[in-house]
C-alpha positions as CSV (number, residue, x, y, z in Angstrom):
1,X,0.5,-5.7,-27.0
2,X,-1.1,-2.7,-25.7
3,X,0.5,-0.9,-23.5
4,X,-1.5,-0.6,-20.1
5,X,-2.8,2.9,-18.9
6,X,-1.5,4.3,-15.4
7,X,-4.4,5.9,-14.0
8,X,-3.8,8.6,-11.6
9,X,-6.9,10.5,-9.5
10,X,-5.6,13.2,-7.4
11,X,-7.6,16.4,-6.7
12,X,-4.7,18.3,-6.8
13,X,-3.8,19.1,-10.3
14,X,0.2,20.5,-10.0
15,X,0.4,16.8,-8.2
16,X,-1.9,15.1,-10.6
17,X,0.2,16.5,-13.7
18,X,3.8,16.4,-12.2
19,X,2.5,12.5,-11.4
20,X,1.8,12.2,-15.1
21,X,5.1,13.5,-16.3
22,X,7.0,11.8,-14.2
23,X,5.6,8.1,-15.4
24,X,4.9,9.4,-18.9
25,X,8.7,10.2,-19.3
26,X,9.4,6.7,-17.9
27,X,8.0,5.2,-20.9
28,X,4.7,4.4,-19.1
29,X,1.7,5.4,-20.5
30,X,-0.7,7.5,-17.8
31,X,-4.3,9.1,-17.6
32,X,-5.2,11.4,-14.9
33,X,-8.6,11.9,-13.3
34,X,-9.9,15.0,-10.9
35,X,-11.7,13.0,-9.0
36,X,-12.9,9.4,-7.8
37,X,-16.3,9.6,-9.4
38,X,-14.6,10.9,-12.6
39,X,-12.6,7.6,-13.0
40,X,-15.6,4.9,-11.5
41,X,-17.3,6.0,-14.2
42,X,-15.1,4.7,-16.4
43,X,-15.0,1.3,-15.1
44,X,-14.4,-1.2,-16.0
45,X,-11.5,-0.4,-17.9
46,X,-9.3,-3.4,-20.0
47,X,-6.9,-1.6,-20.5
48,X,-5.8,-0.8,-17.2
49,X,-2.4,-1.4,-15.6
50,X,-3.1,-0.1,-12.5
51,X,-4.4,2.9,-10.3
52,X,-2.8,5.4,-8.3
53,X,-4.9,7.8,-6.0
54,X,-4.7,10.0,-3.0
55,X,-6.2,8.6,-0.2
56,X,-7.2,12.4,0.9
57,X,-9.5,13.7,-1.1
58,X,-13.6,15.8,-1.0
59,X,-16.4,14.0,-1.7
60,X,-14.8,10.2,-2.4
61,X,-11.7,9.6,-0.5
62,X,-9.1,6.6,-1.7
63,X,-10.4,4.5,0.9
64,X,-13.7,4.7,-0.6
65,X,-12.4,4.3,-3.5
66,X,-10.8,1.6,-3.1
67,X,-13.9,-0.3,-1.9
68,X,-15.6,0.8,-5.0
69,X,-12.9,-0.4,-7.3
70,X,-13.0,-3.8,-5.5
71,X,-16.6,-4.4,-6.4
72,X,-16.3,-3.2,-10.0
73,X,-12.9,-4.1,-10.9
74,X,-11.3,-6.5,-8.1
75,X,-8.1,-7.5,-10.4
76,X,-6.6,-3.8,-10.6
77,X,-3.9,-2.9,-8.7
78,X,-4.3,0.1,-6.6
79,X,-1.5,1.8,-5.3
80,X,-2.5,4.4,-2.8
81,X,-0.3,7.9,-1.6
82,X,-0.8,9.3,1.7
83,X,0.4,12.2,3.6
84,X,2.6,11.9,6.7
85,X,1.3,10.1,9.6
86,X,-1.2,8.5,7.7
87,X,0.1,4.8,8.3
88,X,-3.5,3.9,10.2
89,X,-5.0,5.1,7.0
90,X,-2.5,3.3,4.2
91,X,-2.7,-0.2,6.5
92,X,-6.6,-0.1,6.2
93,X,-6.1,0.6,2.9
94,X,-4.2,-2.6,2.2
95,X,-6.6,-4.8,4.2
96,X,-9.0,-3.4,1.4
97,X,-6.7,-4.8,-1.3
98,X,-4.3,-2.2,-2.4
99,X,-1.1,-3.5,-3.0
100,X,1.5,-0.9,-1.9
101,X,1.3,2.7,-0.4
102,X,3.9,5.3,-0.7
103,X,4.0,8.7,2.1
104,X,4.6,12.1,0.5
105,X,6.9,13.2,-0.3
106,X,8.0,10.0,-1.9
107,X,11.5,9.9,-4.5
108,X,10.3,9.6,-8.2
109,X,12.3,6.2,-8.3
110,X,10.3,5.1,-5.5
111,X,6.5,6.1,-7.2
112,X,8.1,3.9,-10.1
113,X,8.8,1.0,-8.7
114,X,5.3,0.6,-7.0
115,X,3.9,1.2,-10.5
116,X,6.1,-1.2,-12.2
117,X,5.5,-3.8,-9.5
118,X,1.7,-3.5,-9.8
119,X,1.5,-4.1,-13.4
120,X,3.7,-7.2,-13.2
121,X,1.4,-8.4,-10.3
122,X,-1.6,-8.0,-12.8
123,X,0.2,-9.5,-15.5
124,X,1.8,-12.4,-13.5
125,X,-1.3,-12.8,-10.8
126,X,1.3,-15.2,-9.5
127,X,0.4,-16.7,-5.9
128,X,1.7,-15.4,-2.8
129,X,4.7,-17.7,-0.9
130,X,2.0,-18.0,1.8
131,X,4.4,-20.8,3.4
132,X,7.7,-19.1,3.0
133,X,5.9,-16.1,5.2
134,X,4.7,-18.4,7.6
135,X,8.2,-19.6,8.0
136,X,9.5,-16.0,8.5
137,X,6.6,-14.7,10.9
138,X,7.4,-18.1,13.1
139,X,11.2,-16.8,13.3
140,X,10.0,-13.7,15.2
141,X,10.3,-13.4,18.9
142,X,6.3,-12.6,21.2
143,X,7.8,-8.7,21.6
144,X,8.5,-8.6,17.8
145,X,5.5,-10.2,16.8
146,X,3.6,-7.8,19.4
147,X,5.3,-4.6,17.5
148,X,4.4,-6.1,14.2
149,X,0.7,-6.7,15.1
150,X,1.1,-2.9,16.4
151,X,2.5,-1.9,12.6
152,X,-0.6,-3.6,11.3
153,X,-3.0,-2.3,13.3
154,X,-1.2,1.3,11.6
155,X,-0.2,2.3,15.2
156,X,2.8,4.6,15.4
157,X,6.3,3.8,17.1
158,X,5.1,6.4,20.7
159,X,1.6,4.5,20.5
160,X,3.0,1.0,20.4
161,X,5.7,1.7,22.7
162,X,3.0,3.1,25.5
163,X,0.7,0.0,25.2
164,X,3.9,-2.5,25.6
165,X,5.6,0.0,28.0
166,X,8.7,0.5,26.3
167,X,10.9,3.5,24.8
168,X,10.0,4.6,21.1
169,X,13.8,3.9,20.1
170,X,13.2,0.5,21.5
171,X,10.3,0.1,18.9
172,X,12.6,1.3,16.3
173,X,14.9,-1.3,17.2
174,X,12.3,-4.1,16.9
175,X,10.8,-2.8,13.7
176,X,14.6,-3.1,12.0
177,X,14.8,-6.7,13.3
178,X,11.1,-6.7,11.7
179,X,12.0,-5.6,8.5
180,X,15.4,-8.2,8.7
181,X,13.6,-11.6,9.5
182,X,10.4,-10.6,7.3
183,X,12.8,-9.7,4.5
184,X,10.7,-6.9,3.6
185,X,11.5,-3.9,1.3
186,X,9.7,-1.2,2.7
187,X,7.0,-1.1,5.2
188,X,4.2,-1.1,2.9
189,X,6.0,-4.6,2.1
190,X,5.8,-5.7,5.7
191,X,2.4,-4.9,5.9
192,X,1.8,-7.0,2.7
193,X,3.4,-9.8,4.1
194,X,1.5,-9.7,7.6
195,X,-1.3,-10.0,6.0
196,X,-1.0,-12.5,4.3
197,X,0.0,-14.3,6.7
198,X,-3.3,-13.4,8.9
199,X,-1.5,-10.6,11.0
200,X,-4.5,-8.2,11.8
201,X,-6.9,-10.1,10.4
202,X,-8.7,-11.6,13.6
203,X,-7.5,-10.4,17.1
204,X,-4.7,-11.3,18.8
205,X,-4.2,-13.8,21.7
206,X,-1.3,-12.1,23.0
């Protein structure tokens, strides 16, 4: 079997490269690209595991990216990086598709992980437990779902606190108990889960 390419495009070539060592001396085997248009014009490519990409970058940013990749190659897993504070930006980009999103400066074992776990979603394509996160959305209390619809919407913890007039360290609090009922890994895995459940996807009745 061949052994799937990590594709990396980052304008930023001391990240690009240190990207590629790190997953080439994991065993994977990665390709980096300068730029978005460098890589689309690639596509489609078979032998892809998955992609990796900025969401910052000139001319073609991941977001835009992302959109292209989802009309030329809808079955590749994108996994996008953002900077700090970027959550708005790494939410929209999972409402386009991507299937995780990791904030610099993220631990190598962490950039792993989200690579492994996109080429197994490829290779698997198994179905989401659409029911089971029903199940666990249902156990959440109105404020908790009201913070989570304010996670998905990629609002921070001051921004959701001021539209349900409460403290930022009470936000923190429901986001834990967020994380705890949705059994979620990380936050990019809440956000998965939300939407799959609808969360974000049509407006609120609260």
């Amino acid at each position: 079997m061949t052994t799937p390419v990590i594709h990396i495009v980052d304008d930023d070539e001391p990240t690009r490269d240190s990207l590629r060592f790190l997953l080439a001396a994991s065993g994977h085997n990665p390709r980096a690209h300068a730029s978005a248009t460098d890589f689309l014009a690639l596509l489609p490519l078979p032998d892809a595991g998955c992609l990796v990409t900025d969401v910052r970058m000139p001319d073609m940013s991941g977001i835009d990216l992302l959109k292209a990749v989802g009309a030329r190659q809808p079955d590749l897993p994108v996994v996008v990086v953002t900077g700090h504070g970027d959550i708005a930006l790494a939410v929209e980009a999972m409402k386009l598709g991507a299937v995780d999103f990791l904030e610099k400066p993220y631990p190598d074992d962490a950039m792993l992980a989200a690579v492994e776990s996109a080429i197994a979603r490829r290779q698997s394509a198994a179905p989401a437990a659409s029911g089971e996160i029903a199940q666990r959305l249902a156990s959440l209390s109105p404020r908790e779902r009201q913070v989570l619809e304010g996670v998905v919407a990629g609002k921070p913890n001051k921004v959701i606190a001021y539209d349900l007039d409460i403290s930022p360290r009470t936000v923190e609090v429901y986001r834990a108990n967020l994380m705890t009922k949705m059994q979620a890994s990380s936050l990019s895995h809440l956000v998965r889960l939300a939407l799959t459940a609808g969360v974000g996807t049509h407006p609120s009745g609260a």
